[in-house]
PyMOL Python script that loads the backbone (N, CA, C, O; Angstrom):
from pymol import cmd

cmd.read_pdbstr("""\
ATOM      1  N   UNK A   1       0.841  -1.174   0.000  1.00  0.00           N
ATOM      2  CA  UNK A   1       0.000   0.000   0.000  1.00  0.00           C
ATOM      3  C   UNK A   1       0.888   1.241   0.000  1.00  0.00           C
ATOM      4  O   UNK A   1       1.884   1.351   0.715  1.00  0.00           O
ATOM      5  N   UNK A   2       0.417   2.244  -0.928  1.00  0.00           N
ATOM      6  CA  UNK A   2       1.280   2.804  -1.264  1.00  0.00           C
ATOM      7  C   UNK A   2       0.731   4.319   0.114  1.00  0.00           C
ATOM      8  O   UNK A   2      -0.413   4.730   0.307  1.00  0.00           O
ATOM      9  N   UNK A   3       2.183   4.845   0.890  1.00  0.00           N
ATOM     10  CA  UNK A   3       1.732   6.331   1.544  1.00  0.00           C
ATOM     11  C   UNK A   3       1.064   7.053   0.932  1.00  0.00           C
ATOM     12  O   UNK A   3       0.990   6.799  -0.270  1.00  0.00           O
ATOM     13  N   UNK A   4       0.372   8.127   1.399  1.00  0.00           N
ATOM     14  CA  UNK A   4       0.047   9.072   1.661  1.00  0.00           C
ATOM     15  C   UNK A   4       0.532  10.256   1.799  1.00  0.00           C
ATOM     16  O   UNK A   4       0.672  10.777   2.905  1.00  0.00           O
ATOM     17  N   UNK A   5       0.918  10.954   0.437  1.00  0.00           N
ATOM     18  CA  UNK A   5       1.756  12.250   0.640  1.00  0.00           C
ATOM     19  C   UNK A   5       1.240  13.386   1.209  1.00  0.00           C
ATOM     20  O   UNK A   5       0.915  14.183   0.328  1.00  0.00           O
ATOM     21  N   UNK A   6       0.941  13.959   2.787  1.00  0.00           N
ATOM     22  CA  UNK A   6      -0.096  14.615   2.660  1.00  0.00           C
ATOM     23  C   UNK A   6       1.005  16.553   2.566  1.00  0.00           C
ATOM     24  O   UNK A   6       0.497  17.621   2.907  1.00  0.00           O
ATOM     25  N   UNK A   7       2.148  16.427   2.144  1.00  0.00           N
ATOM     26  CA  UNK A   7       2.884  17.440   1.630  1.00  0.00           C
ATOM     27  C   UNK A   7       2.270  18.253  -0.036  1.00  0.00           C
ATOM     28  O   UNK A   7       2.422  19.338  -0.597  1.00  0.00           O
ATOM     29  N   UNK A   8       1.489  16.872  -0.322  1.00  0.00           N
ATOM     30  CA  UNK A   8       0.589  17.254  -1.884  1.00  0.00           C
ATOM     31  C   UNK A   8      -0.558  18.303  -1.818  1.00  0.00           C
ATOM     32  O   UNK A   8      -1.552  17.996  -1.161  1.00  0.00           O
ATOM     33  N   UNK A   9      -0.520  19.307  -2.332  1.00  0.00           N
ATOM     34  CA  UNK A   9      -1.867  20.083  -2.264  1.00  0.00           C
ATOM     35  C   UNK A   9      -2.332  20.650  -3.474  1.00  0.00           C
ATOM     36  O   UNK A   9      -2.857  21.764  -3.454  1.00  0.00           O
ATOM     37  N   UNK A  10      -2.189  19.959  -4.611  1.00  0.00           N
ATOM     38  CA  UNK A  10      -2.293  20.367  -5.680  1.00  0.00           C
ATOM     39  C   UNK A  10      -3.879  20.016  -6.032  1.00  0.00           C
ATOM     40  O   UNK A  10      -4.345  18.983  -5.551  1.00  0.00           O
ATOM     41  N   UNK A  11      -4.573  20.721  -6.724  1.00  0.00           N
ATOM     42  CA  UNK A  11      -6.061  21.102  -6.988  1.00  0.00           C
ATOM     43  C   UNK A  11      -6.539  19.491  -7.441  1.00  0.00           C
ATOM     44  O   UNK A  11      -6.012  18.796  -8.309  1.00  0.00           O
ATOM     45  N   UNK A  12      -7.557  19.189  -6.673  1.00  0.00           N
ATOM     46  CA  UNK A  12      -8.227  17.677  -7.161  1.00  0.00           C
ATOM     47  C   UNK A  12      -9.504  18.047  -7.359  1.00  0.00           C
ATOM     48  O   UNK A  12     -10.334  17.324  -7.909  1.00  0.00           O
ATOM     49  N   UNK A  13      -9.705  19.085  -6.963  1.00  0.00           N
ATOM     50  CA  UNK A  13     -11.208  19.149  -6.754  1.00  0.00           C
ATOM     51  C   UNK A  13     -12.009  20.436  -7.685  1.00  0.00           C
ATOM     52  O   UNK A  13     -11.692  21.614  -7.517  1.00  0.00           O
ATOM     53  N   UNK A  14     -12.817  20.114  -8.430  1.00  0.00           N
ATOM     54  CA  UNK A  14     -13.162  20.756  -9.265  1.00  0.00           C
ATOM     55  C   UNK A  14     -14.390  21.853  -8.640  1.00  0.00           C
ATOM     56  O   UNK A  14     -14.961  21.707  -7.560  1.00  0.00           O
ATOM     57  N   UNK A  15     -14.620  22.985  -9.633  1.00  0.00           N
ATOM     58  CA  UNK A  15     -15.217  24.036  -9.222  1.00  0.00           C
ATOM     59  C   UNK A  15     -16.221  24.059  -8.536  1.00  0.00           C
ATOM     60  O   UNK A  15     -16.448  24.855  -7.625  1.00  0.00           O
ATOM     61  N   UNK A  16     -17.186  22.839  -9.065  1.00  0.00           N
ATOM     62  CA  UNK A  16     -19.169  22.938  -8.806  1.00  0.00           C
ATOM     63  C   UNK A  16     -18.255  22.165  -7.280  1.00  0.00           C
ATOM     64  O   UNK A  16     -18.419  22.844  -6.267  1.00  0.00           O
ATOM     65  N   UNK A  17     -17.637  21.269  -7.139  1.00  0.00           N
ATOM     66  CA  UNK A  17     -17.678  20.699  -5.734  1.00  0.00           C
ATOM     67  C   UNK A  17     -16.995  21.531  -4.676  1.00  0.00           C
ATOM     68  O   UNK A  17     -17.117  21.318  -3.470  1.00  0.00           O
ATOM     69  N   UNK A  18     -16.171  22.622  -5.277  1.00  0.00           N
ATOM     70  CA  UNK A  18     -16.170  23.140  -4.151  1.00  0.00           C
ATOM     71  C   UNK A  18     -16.888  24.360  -3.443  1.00  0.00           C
ATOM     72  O   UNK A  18     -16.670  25.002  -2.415  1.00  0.00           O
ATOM     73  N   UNK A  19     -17.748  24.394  -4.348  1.00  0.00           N
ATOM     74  CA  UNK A  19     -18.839  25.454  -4.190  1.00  0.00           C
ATOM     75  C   UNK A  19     -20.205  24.324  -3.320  1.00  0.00           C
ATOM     76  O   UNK A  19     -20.906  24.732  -2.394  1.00  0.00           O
ATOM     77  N   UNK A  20     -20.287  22.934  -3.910  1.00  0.00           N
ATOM     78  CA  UNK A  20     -20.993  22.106  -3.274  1.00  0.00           C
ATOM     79  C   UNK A  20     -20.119  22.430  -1.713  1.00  0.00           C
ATOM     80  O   UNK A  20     -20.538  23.234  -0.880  1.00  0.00           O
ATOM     81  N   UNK A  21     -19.171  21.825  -1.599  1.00  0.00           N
ATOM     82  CA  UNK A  21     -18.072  21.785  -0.522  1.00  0.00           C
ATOM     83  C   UNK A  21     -18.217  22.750   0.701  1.00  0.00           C
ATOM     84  O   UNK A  21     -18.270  22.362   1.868  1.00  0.00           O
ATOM     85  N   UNK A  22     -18.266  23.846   0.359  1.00  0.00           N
ATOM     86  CA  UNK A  22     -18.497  25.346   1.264  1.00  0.00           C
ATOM     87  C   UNK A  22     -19.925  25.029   1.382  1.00  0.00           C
ATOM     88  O   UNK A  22     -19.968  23.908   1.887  1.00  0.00           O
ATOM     89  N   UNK A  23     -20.516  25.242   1.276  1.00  0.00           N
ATOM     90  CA  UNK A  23     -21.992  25.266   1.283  1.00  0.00           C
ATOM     91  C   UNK A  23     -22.613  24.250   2.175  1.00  0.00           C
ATOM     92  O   UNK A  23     -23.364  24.632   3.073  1.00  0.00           O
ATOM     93  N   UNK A  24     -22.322  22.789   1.971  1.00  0.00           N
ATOM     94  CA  UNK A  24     -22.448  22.468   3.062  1.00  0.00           C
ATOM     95  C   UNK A  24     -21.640  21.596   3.974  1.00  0.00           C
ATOM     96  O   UNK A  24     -21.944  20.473   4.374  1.00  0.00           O
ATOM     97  N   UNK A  25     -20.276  22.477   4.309  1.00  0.00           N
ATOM     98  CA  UNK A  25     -19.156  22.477   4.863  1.00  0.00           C
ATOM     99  C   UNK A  25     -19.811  23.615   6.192  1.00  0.00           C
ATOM    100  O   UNK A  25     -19.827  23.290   7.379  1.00  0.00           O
ATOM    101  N   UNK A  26     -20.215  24.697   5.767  1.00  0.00           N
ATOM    102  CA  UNK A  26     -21.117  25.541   6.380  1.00  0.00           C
ATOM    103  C   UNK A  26     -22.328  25.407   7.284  1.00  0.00           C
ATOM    104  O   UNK A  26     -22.577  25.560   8.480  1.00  0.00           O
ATOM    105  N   UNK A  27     -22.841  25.125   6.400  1.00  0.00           N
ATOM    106  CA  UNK A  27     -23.985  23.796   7.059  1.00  0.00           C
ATOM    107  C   UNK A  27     -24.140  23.158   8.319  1.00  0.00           C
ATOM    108  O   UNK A  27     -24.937  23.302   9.246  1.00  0.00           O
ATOM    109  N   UNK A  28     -23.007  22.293   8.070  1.00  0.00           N
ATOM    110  CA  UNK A  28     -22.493  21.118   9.303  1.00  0.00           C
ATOM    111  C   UNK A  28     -21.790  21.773  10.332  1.00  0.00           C
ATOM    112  O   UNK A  28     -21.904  21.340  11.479  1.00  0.00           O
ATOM    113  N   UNK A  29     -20.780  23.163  10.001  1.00  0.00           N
ATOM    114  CA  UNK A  29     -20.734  23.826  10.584  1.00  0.00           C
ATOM    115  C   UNK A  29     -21.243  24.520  11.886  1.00  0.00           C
ATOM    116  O   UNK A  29     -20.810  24.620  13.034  1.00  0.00           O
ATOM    117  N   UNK A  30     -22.355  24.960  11.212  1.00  0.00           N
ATOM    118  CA  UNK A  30     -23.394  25.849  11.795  1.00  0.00           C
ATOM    119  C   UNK A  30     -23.929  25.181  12.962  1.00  0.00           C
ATOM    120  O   UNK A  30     -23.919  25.463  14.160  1.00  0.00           O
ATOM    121  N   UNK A  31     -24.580  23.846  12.024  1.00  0.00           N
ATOM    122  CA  UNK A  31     -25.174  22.815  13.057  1.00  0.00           C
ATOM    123  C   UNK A  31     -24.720  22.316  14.134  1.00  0.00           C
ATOM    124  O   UNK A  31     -25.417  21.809  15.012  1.00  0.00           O
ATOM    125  N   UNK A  32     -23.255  22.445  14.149  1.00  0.00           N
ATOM    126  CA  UNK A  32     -22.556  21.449  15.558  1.00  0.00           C
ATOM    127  C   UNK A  32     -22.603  22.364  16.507  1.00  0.00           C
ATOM    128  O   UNK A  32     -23.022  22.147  17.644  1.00  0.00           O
ATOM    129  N   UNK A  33     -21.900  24.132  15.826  1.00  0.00           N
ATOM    130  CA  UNK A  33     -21.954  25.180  16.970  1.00  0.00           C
ATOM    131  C   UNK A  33     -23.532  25.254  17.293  1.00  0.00           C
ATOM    132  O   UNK A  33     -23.731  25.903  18.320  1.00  0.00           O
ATOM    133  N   UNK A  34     -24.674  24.775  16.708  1.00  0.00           N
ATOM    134  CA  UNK A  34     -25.220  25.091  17.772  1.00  0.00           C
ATOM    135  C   UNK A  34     -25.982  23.930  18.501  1.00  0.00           C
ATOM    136  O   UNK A  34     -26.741  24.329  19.384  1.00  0.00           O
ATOM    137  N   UNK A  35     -25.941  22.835  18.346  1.00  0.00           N
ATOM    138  CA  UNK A  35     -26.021  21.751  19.057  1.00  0.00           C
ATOM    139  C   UNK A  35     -24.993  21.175  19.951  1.00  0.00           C
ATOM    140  O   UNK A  35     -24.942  19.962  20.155  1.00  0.00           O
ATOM    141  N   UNK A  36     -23.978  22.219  20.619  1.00  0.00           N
ATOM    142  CA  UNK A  36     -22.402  22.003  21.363  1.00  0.00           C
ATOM    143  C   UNK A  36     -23.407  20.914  22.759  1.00  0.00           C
ATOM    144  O   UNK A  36     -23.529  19.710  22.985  1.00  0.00           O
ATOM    145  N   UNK A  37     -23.926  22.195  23.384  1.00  0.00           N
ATOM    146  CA  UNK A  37     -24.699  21.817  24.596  1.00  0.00           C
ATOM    147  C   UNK A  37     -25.649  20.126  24.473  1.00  0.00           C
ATOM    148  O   UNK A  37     -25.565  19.092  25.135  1.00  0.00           O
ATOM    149  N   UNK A  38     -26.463  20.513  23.360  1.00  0.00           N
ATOM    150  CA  UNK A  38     -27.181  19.700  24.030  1.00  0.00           C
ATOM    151  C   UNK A  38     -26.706  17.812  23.860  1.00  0.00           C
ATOM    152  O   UNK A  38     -26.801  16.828  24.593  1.00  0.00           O
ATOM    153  N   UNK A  39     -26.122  18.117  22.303  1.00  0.00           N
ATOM    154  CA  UNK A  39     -25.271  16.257  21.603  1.00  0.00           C
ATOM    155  C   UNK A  39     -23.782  16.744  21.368  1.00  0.00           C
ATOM    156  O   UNK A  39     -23.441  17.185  20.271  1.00  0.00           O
ATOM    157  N   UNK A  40     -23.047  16.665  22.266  1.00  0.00           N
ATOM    158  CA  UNK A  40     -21.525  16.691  22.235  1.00  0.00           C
ATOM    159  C   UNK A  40     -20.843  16.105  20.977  1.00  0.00           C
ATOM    160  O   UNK A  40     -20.328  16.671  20.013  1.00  0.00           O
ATOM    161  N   UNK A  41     -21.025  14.578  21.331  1.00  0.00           N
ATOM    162  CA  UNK A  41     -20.266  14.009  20.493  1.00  0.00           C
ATOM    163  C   UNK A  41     -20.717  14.287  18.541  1.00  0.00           C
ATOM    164  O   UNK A  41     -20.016  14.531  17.558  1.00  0.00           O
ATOM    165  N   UNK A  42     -21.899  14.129  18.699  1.00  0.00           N
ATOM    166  CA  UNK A  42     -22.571  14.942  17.158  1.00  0.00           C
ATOM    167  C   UNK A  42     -22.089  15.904  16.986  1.00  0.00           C
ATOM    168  O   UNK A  42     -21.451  16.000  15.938  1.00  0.00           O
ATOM    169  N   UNK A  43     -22.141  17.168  17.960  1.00  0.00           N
ATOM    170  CA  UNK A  43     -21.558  17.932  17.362  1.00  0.00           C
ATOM    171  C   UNK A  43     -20.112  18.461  16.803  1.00  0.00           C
ATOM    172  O   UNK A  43     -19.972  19.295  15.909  1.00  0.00           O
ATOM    173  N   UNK A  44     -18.992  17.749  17.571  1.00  0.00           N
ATOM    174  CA  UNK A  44     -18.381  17.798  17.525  1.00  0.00           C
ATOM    175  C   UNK A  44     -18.069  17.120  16.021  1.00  0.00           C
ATOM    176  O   UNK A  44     -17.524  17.784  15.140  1.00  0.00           O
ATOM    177  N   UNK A  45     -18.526  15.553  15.799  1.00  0.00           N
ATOM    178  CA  UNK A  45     -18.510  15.328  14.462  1.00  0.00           C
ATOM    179  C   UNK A  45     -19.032  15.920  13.499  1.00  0.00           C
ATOM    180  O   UNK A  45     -18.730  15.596  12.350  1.00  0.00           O
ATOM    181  N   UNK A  46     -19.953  16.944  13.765  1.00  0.00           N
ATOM    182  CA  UNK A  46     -20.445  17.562  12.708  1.00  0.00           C
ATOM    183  C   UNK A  46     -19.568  18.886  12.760  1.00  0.00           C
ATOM    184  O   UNK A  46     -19.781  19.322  11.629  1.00  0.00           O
ATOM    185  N   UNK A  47     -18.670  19.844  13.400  1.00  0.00           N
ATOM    186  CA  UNK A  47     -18.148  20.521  13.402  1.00  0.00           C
ATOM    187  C   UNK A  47     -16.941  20.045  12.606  1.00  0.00           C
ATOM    188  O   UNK A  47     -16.499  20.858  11.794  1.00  0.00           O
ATOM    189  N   UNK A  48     -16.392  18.977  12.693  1.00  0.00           N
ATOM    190  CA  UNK A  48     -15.030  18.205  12.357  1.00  0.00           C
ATOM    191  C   UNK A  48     -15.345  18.407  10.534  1.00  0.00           C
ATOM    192  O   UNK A  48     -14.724  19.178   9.803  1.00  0.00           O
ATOM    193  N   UNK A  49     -16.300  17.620  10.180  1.00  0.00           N
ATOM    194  CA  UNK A  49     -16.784  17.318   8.829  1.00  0.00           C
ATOM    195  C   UNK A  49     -16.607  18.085   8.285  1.00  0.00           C
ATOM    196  O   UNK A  49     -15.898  17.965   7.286  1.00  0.00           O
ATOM    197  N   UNK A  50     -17.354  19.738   8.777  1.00  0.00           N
ATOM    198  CA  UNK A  50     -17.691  20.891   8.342  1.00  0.00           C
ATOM    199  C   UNK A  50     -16.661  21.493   8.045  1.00  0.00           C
ATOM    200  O   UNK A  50     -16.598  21.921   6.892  1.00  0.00           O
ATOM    201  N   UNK A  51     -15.420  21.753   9.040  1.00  0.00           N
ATOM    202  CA  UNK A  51     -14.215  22.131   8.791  1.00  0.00           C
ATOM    203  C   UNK A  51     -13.654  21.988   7.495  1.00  0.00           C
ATOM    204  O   UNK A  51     -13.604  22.791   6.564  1.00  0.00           O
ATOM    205  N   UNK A  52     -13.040  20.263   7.650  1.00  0.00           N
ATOM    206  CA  UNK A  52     -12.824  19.946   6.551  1.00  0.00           C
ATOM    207  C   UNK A  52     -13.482  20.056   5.526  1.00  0.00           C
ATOM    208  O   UNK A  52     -12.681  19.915   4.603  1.00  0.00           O
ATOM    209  N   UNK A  53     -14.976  20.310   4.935  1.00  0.00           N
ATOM    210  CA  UNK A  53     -15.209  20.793   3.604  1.00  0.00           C
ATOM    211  C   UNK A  53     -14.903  21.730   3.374  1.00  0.00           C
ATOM    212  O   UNK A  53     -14.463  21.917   2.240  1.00  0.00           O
ATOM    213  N   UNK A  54     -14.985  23.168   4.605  1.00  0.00           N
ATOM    214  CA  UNK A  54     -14.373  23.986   4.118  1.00  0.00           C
ATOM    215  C   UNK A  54     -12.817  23.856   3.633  1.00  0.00           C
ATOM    216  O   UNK A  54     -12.294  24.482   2.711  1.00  0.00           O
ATOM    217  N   UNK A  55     -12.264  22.969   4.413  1.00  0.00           N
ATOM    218  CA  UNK A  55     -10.626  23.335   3.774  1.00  0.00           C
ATOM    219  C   UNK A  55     -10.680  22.677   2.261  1.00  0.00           C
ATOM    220  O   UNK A  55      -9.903  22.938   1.342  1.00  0.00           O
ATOM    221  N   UNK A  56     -11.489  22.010   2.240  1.00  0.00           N
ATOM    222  CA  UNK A  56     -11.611  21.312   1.056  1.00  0.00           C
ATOM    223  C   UNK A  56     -11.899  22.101  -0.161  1.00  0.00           C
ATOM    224  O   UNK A  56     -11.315  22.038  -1.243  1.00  0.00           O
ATOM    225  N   UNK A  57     -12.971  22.914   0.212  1.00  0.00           N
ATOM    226  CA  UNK A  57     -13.443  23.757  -1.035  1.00  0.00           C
ATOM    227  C   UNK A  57     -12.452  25.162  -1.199  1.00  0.00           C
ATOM    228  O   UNK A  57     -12.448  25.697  -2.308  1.00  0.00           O
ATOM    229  N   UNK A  58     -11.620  25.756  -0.104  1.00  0.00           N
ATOM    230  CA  UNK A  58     -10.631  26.717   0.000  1.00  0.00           C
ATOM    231  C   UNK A  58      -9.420  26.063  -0.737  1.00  0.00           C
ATOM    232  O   UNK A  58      -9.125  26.570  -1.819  1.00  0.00           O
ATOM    233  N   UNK A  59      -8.850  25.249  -0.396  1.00  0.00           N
ATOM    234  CA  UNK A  59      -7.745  24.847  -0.883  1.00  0.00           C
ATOM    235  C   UNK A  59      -8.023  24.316  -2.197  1.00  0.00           C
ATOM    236  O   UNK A  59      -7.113  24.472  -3.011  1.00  0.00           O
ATOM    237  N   UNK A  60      -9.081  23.715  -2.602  1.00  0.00           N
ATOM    238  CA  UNK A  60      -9.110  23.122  -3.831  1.00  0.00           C
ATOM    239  C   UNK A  60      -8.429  21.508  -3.579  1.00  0.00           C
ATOM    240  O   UNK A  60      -8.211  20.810  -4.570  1.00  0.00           O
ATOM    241  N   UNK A  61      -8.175  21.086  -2.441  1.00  0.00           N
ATOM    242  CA  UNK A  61      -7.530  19.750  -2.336  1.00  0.00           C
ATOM    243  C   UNK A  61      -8.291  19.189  -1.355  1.00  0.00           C
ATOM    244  O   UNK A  61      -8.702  19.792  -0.364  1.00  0.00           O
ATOM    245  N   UNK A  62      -8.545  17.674  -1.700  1.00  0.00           N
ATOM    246  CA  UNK A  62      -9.200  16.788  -0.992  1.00  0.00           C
ATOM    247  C   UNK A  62      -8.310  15.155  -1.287  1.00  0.00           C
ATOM    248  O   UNK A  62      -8.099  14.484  -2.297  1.00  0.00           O
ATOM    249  N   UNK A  63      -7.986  15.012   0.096  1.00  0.00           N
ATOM    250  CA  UNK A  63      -7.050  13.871   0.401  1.00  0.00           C
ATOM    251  C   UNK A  63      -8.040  12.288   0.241  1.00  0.00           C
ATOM    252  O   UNK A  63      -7.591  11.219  -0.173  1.00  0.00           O
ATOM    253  N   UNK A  64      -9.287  12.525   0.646  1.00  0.00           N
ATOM    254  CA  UNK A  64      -9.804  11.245  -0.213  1.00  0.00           C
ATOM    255  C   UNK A  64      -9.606  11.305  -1.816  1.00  0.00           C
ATOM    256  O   UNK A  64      -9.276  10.212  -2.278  1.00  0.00           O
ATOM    257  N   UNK A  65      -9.733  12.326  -2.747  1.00  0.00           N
ATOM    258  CA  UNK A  65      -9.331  12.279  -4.048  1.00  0.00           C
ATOM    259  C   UNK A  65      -8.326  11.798  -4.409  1.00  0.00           C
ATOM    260  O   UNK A  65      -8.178  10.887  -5.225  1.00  0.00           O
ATOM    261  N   UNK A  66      -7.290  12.566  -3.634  1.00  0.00           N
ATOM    262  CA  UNK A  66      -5.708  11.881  -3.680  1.00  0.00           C
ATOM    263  C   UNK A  66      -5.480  10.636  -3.058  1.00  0.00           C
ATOM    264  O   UNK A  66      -4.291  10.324  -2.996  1.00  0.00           O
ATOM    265  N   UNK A  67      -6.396   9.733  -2.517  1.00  0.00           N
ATOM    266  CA  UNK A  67      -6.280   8.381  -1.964  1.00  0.00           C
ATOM    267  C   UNK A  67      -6.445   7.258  -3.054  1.00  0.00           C
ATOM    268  O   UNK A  67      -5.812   6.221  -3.252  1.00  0.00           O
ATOM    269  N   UNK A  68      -7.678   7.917  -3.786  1.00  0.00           N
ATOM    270  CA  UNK A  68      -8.383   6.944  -5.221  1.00  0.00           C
ATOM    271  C   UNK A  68      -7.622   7.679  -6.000  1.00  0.00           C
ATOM    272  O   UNK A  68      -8.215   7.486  -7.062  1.00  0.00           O
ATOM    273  N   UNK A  69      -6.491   8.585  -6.340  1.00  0.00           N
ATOM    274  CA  UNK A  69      -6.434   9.054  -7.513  1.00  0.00           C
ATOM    275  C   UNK A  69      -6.953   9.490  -8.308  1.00  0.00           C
ATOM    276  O   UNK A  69      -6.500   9.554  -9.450  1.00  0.00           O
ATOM    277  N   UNK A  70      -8.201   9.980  -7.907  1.00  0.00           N
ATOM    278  CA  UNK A  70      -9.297  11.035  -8.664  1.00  0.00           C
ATOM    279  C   UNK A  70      -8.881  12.367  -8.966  1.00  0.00           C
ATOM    280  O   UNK A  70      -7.850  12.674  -8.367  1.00  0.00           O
ATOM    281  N   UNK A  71      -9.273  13.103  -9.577  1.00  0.00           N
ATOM    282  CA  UNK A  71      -9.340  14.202  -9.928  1.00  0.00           C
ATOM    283  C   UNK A  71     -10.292  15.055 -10.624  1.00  0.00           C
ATOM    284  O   UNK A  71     -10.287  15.101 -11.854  1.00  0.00           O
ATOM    285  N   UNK A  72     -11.463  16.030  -9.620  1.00  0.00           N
ATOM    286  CA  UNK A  72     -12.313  16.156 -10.778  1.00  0.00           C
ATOM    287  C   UNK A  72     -12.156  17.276 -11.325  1.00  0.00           C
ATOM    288  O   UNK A  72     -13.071  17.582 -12.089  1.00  0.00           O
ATOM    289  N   UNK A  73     -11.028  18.277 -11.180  1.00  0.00           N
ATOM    290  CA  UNK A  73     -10.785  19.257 -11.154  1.00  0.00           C
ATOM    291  C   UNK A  73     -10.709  19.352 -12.928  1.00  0.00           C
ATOM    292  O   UNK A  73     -11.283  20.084 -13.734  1.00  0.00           O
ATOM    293  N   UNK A  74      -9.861  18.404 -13.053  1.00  0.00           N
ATOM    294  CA  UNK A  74     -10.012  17.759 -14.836  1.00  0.00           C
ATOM    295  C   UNK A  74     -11.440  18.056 -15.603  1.00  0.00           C
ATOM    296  O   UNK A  74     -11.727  18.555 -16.691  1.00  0.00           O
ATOM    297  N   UNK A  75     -12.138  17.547 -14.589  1.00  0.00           N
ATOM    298  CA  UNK A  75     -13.980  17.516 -15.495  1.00  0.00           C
ATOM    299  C   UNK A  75     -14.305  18.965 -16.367  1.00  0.00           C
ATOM    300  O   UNK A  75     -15.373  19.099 -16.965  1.00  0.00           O
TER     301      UNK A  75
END
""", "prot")
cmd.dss("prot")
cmd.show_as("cartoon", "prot")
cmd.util.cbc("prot")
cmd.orient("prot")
């Protein structure tokens, strides 16, 4: 099995997904800050998720893409 370069940040991710990406990266966001109190652990996973789409749709790189070797940035 081959590593995981995660030094790679070169664009995998194409435009509509990272506009999908933010949007509801935001979303999940939103939802965890405000469900902190009452479901911890949800929220916290839903804060986690959210993050990462945003870095996903900011950076233009997504490390599951670079796992399968996808790229839809190509499309």
């Amino acid at each position: 099995m081959e590593k995981l370069d995660i030094s790679d940040t070169s664009v995998n991710v194409g435009e509509l997904e990272r506009t999908q990406s933010l949007i509801t990266g935001t979303l999940f966001l939103l939802s965890g800050i405000n469900s902190i109190g009452r479901h911890p652990v949800a929220a916290s996973l839903k804060t986690l998720i959210g993050g990462y789409l945003i870095y996903r749709s900011v950076t233009g790189h997504c490390h599951l893409n670079q796992m399968m070797e996808r790229n839809s940035a190509k499309d």
